[in-house]
N, C-alpha and C positions, 0 to 999 in steps of 0.2 A: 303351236307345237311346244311341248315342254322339251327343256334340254335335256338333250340326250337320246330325246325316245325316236331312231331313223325311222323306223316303222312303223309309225302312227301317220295318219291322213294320207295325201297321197302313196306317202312311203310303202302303206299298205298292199298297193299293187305291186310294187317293186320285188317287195320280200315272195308274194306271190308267184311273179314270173320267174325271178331266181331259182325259187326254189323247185320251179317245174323243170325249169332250164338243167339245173343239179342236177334231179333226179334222171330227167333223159337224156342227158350228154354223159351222166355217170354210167347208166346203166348200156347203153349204146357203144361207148369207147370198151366197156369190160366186153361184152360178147364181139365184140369185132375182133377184138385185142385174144380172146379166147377162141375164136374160132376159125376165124382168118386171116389171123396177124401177120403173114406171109406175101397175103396179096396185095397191103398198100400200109406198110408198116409207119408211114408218115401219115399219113390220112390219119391213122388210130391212134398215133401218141398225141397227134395237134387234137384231136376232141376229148383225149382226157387229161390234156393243160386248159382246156376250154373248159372241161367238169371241173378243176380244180379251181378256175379263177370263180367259177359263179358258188361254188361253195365258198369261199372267202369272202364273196361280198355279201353270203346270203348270211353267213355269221355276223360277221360285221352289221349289218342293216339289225337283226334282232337283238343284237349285244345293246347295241347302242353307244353314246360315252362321243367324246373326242375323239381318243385311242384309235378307236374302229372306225369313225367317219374316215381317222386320216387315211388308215389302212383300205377302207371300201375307195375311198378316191385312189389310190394308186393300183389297185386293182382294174376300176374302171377304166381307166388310163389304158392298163395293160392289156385289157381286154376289147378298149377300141382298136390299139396298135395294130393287135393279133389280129381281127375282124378285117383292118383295110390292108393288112400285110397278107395274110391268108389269101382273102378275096382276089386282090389284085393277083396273086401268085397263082390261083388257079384259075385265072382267065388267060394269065401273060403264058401260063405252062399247064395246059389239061393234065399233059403226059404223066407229069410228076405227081396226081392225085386221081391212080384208077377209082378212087371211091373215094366218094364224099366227106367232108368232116362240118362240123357244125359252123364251121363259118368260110366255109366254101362258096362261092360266089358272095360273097355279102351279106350271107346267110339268106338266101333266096328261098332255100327249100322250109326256110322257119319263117316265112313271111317277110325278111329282114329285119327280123325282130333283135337277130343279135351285131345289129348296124345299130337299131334304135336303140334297144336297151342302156349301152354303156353310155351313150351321149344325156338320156335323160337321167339316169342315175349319176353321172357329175352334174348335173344341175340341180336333183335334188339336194346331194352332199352340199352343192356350193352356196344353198339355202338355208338350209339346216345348220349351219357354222354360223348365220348369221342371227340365226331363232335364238 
């Protein structure tokens, strides 16, 4: 891997899932947020701080650079926090999330894909710094 390029070879998949992850936690959080923002108004801002971090690392990953690894690692970071803080919180308390957010249970309902994502994308970051 040449320096700089996050998104080259495995990276590839990454910028992928991100970017799907973007797209449906963006567009998810706005019609919930527009439609029934009333009925779990926590539920809908935690998935579009969830659209918000995977746009930041989905920039970051195409940018490229140091810069943006450093910034995709502390995203990622943030975005496991949010995944076992989330998770745990709507297991430890249903009550507090009539509806779903993208990383509700552990992200169960996404495969747990956004349990894995964050941990293998710092390990690519922690790769790629050494490339």
């Amino acid at each position: 891997m040449r320096a700089g390029r996050l998104g080259e070879g495995p990276g590839r998949l990454l910028v992928l899932l991100y970017g799907v992850f973007t797209v449906g936690a963006t567009s998810r959080s706005v019609v919930q947020m527009l439609m029934k923002f009333d009925e779990a108004p926590l539920a809908y801002v935690l998935s579009a701080v969830a659209a918000l971090v995977y746009a930041f690392i989905l920039v970051s990953l195409v940018r490229g650079g140091e810069r943006a690894r450093r910034l995709a690692m502390v995203c990622c970071a943030a975005e496991l926090i949010g995944v076992l803080t989330v998770g745990t919180w709507t297991l430890a308390e249903p009550s507090a999330f009539p509806d779903a957010t993208v990383w509700s249970d552990y992200g169960m309902g996404y495969l747990f894909l956004p349990l894995v994502l964050p941990v293998t994308g710092l390990l690519w970051l922690r790769r790629a710094r050494r490339a």
